[in-house]
Structure formats: C-alpha cells, structure tokens
KOLVORO-25929 format. One record per residue (C-alpha): residue in one letter; x, y negated, z. Coordinates in steps of 0.1 Angstrom, whole numbers, padded with zeros to 4 digits, always signed. Example, Ala and Ser with C-alpha at 12.3 -4.5 7.8 and 13.67 -1.06 7.14 Angstrom:
REM KOLVORO-25929
A+0123+0045+0078;S+0137+0011+0071;
***
This chain:
REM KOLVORO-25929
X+0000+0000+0000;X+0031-0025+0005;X+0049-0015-0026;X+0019-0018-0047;X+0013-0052-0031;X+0053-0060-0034;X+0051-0053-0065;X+0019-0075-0076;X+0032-0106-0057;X+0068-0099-0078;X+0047-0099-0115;X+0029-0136-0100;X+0060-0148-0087;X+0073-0144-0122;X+0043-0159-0140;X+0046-0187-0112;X+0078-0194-0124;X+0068-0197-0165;X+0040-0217-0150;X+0064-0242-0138;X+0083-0242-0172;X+0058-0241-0194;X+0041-0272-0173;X+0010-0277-0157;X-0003-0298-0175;X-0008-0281-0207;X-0047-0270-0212;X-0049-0233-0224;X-0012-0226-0223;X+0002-0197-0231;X+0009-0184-0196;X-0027-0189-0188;X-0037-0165-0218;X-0012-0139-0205;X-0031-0142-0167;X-0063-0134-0182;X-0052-0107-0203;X-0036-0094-0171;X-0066-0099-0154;X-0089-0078-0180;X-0072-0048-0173;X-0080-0026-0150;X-0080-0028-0114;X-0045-0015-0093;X-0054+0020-0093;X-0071+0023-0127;X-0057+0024-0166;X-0072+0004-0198;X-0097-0018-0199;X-0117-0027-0165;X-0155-0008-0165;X-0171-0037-0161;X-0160-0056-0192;X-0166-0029-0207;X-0202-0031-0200;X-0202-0066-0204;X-0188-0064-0241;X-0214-0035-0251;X-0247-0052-0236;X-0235-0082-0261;X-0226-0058-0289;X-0262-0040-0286;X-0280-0073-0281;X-0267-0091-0312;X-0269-0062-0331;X-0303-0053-0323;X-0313-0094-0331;X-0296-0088-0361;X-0313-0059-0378;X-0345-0068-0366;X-0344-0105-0379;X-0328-0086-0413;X-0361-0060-0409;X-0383-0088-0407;X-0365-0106-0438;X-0369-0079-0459;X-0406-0072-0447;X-0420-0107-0461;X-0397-0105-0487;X-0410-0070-0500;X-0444-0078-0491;X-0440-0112-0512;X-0426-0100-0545;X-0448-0075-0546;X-0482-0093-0538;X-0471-0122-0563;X-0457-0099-0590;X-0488-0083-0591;X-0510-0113-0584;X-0495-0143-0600;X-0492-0178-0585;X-0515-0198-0594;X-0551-0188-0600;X-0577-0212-0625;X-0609-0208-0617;X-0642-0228-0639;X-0657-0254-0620;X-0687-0267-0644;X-0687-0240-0671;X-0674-0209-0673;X-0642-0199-0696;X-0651-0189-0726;X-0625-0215-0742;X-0595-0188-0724;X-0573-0182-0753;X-0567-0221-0761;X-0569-0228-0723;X-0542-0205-0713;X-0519-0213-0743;X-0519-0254-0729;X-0512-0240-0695;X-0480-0220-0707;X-0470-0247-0722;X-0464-0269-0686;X-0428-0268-0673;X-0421-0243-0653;X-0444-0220-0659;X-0436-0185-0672;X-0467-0171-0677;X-0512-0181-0679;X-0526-0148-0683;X-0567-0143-0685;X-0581-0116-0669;X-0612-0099-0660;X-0617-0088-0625;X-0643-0065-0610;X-0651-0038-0581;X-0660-0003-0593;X-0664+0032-0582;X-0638+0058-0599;X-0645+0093-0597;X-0630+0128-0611;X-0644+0164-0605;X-0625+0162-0572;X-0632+0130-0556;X-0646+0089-0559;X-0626+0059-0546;X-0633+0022-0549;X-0611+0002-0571;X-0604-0033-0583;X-0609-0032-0620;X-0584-0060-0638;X-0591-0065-0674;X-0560-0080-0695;X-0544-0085-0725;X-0519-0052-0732;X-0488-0081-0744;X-0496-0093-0705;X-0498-0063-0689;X-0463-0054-0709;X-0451-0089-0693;X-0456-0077-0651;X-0429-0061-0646;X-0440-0049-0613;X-0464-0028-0634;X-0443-0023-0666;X-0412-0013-0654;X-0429+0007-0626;X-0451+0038-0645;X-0445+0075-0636;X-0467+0088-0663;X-0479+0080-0699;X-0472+0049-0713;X-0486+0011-0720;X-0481+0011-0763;X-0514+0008-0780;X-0531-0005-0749;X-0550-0025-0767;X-0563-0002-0792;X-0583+0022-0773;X-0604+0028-0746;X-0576+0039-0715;X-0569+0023-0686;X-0540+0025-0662;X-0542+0036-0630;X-0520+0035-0596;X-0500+0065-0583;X-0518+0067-0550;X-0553+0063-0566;X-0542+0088-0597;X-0536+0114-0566;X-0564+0113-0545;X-0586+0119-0575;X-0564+0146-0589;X-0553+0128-0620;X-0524+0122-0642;X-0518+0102-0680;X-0538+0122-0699;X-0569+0127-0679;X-0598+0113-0674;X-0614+0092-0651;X-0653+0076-0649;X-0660+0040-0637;X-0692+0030-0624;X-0705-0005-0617;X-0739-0018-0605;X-0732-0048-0627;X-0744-0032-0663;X-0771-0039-0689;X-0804-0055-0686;X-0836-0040-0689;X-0872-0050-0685;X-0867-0031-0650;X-0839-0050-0640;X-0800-0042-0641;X-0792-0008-0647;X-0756+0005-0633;X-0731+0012-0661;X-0712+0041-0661;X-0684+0053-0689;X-0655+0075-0687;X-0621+0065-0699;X-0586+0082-0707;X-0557+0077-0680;X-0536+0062-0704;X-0507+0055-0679;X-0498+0058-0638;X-0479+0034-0622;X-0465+0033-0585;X-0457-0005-0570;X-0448+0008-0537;X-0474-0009-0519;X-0501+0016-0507;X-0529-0015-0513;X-0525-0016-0550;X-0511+0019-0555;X-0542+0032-0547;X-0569+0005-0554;X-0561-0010-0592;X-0573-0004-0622;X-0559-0022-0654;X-0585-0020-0681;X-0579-0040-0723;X-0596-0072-0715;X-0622-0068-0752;X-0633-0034-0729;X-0635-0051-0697;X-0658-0078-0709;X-0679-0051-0722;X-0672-0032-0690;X-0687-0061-0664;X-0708-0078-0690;X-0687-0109-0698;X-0683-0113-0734;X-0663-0142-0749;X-0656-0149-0706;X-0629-0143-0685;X-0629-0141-0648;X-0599-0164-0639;X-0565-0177-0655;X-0533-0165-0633;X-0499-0182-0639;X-0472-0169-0633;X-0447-0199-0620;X-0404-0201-0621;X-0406-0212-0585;X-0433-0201-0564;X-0426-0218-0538;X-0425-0252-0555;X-0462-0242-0559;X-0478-0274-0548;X-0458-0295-0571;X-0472-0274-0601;X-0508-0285-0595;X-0510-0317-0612;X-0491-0307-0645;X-0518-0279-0645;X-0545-0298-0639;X-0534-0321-0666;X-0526-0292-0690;X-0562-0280-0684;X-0577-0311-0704;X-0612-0300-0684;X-0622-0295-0647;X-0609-0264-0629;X-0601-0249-0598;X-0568-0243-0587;X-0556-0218-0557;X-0519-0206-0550;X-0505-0175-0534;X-0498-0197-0503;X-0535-0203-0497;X-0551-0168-0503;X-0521-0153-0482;X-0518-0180-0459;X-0533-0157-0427;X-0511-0126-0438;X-0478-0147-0440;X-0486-0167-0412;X-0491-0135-0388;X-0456-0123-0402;X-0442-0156-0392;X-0451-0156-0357;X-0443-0121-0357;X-0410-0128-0368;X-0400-0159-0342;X-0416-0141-0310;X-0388-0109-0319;X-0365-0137-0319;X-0375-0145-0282;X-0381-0113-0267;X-0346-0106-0282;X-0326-0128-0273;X-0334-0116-0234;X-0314-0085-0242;X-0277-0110-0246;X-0291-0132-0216;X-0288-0102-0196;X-0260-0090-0212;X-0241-0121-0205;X-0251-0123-0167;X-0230-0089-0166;X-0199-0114-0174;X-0210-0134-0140;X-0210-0101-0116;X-0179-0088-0135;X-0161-0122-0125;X-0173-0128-0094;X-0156-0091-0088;X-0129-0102-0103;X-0122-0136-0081;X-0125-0115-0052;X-0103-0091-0062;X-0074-0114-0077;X-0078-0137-0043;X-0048-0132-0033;X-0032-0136-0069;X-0048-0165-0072;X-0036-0178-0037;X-0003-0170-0051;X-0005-0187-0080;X-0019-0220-0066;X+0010-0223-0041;X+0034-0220-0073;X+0021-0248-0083;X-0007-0239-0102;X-0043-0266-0106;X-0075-0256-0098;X-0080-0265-0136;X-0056-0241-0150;X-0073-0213-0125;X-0102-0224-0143;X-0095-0217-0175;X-0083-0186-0168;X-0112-0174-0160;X-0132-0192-0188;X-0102-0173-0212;X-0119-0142-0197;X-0155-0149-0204;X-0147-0158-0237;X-0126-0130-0244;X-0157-0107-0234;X-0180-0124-0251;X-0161-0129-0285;X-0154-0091-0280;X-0186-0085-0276;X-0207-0104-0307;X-0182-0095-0330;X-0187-0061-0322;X-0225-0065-0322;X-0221-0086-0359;X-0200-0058-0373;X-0226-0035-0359;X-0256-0049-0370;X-0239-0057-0405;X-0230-0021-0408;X-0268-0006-0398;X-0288-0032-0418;X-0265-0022-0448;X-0273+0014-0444;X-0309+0011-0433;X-0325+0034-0458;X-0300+0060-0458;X-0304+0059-0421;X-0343+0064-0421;X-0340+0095-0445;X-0316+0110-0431;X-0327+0104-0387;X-0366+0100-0394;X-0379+0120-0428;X-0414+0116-0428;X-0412+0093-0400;X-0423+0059-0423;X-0463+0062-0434;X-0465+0039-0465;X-0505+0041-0458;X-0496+0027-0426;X-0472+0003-0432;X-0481-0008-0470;X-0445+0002-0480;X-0427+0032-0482;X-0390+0022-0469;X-0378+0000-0445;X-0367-0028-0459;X-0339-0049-0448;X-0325-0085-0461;X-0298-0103-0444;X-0305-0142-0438;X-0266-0157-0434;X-0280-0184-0413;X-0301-0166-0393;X-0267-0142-0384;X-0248-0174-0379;X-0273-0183-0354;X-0274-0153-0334;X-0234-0150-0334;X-0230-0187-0323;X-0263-0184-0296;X-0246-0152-0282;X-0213-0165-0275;X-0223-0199-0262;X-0244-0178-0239;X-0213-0160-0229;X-0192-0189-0226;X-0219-0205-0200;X-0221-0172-0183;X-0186-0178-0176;X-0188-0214-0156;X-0197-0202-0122;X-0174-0181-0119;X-0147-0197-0131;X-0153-0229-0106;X-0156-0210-0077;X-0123-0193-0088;X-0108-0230-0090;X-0124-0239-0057;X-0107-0206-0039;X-0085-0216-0007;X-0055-0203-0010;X-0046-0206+0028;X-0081-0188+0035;X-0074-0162+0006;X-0037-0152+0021;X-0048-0156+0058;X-0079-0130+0049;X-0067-0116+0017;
***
C-alpha cells in the first residue's frame, strides 16, 4: 500500500515538475492533456480503460446512433411515401368550376406549355367493383391517354406482367400487383368491372357491367394503390362512367413540387377560363402533417437517451475527483491553478464524449447504410406492406439533421462535464492530504 502510493506521488511529482516548465499559465497545455489521459485509465489495481468511461462512451454511442437511424427511418418514410403518392397522383389537379371539360385536349396542351411544368394529363376517374371467378374488390378506376400512362414512370417502369403497347387500341386495362392477386389474376386474364353509374332508362339508371382483358400488372410498392387502381384507355372510360367528350380532372405533373404554390398563377393564366386548382400539399396536408409531428416528438423522446448518457460522465467524474484527491492535492501544491485542475477534468469529459458520438455517428452511418439488408436477413417476414403501406424499411440520411445530433450530443457532454470539473478545482489540497 506504500509503494503503490510512493510510487503515484513519484509519476505527480514528475508531471509537477513539467507543470512548472511548461508554465502555468498556458490553457490546455500539453501536460494537462497527458493528466487526463492518465486519469482515463484505470483505477490502481485495474488495466485499460476505466469501467465507467466505458459506459459513459457506449450510452453516447447508442444514443446518437439510435437518433440517427431513426431520424434517417423517418427521412426515408416521407420521402418513400412522397414520391410515390405524387408519382402516381400528379401535382396539381384542375378541376371545372362553371362548365365541365369537354375542351380537355386544347386545355391541357396550354397547360404543358407553362414553365415548369412536365406534364397536364386528362383523366377519368371512377369507383368500381372488380370481380374474377374467385373474388370482388373495390377499385379506383383512372381512365387516361396510353402516351400518358407510358409517361408515369411509377407505373411504366414498374409492370411485372404484360405490357402497356397498343393501350390505346383495345379494350384492356392494367391492374396493380396486389389487386391482380387477391382476384387470382395475371396479363392475360380477365377481369369484370361494375359500376352503378351506367345507362339511362325509362326506369332509372341501370348498373353497367363489362369484362375486360388484364392487359398488364404493375406493382408500386405501396399496398394503397397496388391493390386499389385500375388504369382504363380514356375513349373506354368515358364510355365506362358515362362521360363522353368529358374528363374528370386535369393533373400536372410539375419540375418542382414543392414550389407548388408559385405554379398556381401561371396555370390559372394558361387555363384562359375559370378552374379549380388543388396541390399535393392540400389533399395530403393531414397525412404529411401526422408524419411531421411524428417525426419531431422521436426527436424529443430521443434525445433523453444522450441526456442520460451524459449524466453517466458526471457520476464517473465525481468518482474520479475522489479518487485522484490526493493527486490533485499534489498537483496544486506543485504549483498547479484551480483553472488548469479544471481543465483537466473538462479534457476528460470531452474526451468521453467525443469518443462517444463518433462512435455512435460511425454506428448509425453504418446501420442506416445497411438497413435493408439488415431487415431480410434479422426480421424476414417481420415488415407487413399491408400494414405499413410499404414493403421495406426505408432509410435517407439528412446531413443536417446528423450534424445536429453529433454537435447536440457533444455539447451535452461537454456541459455534463462542468460540475465536476469545478468541484475538482475547488478541492482543498490541505483537506485532501490531511484525509486523503
């Protein structure tokens, strides 16, 4: 017990002495880095790094990383959710106000022609009943032109069946994976619609029923519309829902969706007669909105997980100030300041909590990277697209966001440090040696 305390005093006597040569008055010198690093070992009668930094560094390294892949999770939700409810749905919807649209064609050629937009497409739109000799859904029937339906590439470039040439010509429709299952189906087949909207007769409207050809299946990835559209030629769609020469609504398809609100008046001037405009914003507004909130209370509940982790940094230097008393008596009557006893012990914080969110960055880099690989390989099976609306977790790193967390998590750390640290500086060294 007297060598090993000979033999501590003899390594602070000799960092006493660089003290005095290196100067006291120099913030952050070099000798003060060397102290802490002493001081993050392990206690006398342990090896390697102390347990309790230990700890201290892995609740940081879990609680940035878990912020981070969450906050990426969340990212990549709305951005999932958003490109495929717009590339399905369009931007901008044109709806008649005083008559209906049976001026389309020259209507939605003046609308392509505004800046910025990529795309006015007519459609027909229309709830039906679609049945096969082994089961019925409802579906949203969407009549369009084949050279438009070629133009969505969420639909184009997504078809695992059949195919979209000669759309135009005959009487098919395409159909979504999901929906193309549940009624047994595939290109080729053929499925009946039925709609209460049909002809007139002296009785009253009679329902219209008519079977078509699955002419193609296509799968989005988003259970809603893999299961629920229809795409019908717009001339047999008309037919279909009793709109001849009409059209339902105009969508355009915009460069910049979410400049949205600055493409209203172009449009409205484009249009050359009264209409009704709507965006993506407003008929999602509740959906986005609940994501949004979603996404910010995460954030919160969170960040509790570093707040605790950084209050492991106050108990581990607390223990540490009690256990270096007597170093630290030493090293004040060498002529160390309570500032540079300080810093010391801020060095140490710091040097947890640096350890600590770069681990957690590198961490949460590394798992967000590998999200999808990681769900099929720990959880197969585990991710209901019926549930969920998608069939992967998605993931989308935000550099700010990450910036955010990193800085947040060490600041945290830093304050966790300032208790400590001053009651280290306020430590009487007569007291410490007298009671040790």
């Amino acid at each position: 017990m007297a060598g090993s305390a000979t033999e501590t005093g003899g390594r602070t006597a000799r960092l006493a002495t660089f003290l005095r040569r290196a100067g006291a008055t120099a913030p952050f010198a070099a000798f003060e880095w060397i102290i802490a690093g002493r001081y993050l070992r392990a206690r006398r009668r342990g090896g390697g790094v102390s347990v309790v930094a230990f700890f201290s560094v892995l609740g940081i390294a879990l609680g940035v990383a878990t912020l981070i892949i969450v906050l990426s999770v969340m990212n990549g939700f709305r951005s999932e959710l958003m490109s495929k409810i717009i590339g399905i749905n369009g931007h901008v919807f044109a709806t008649p106000i005083d008559r209906t649209f049976t001026d389309y064609e020259d209507l939605s050629e003046r609308l392509a022609k505004v800046a910025g937009v990529r795309a006015a497409i007519p459609l027909v739109e229309g709830q039906a009943f679609a049945s096969s000799p082994y089961g019925g859904s409802g579906v949203l029937v969407r009549g369009v032109r084949g050279a438009d339906l070629d133009g969505m590439a969420a639909i184009s470039k997504s078809l695992r069946g059949g195919t979209l040439e000669g759309f135009d010509d005959g009487a098919g429709v395409i159909i979504g994976r999901r929906l193309a299952d549940a009624l047994g189906l595939q290109a080729g087949d053929t499925i009946t619609l039925s709609t209460p909207k049909g002809s007139t007769t002296p009785f009253g409207t009679a329902p219209r029923t008519k079977s078509y050809a699955v002419k193609a299946v296509f799968e989005i990835g988003m259970t809603e519309f893999d299961s629920t559209f229809v795409f019908m030629p717009l001339a047999e769609s008309q037919a279909f829902f009793n709109k001849e020469g009409d059209v339902s609504m105009i969508e355009i398809y915009i460069d910049h969706p979410d400049e949205v609100g600055a493409m209203r008046e172009p449009l409205e001037l484009a249009a050359e007669r009264p209409i009704l405009l709507t965006d993506w914003r407003q008929r999602n507004r509740t959906f986005f909105g609940a994501l949004e909130v979603e996404r910010n209370v995460m954030f919160l509940i969170l960040s509790l997980i570093v707040v605790v982790a950084t209050l492991n940094i106050v108990s581990g230097l607390i223990l540490l100030v009690r256990d270096k008393s007597s170093d630290i008596a030493i090293l004040r009557t060498m002529g160390a300041t309570p500032g540079t006893i300080m810093r010391v012990f801020l060095i140490n914080g710091a040097l947890i909590g640096l350890v600590g969110t770069l681990s957690g960055l590198v961490l949460g880099v590394v798992i967000t990277l590998n999200i999808k690989p990681i769900q099929r390989v720990l959880f197969p099976g585990a991710w209901d697209p019926t549930v969920r609306f998608l069939a992967e977790i998605p993931a989308e790193m935000n550099s700010g966001e990450i910036t955010v967390v990193v800085i947040t998590a060490f600041l945290l750390s830093l304050a966790a440090t300032l208790y400590p640290s001053w009651r280290a500086a306020r430590l009487d060294p007569v007291q410490a040696l007298r009671y040790g």
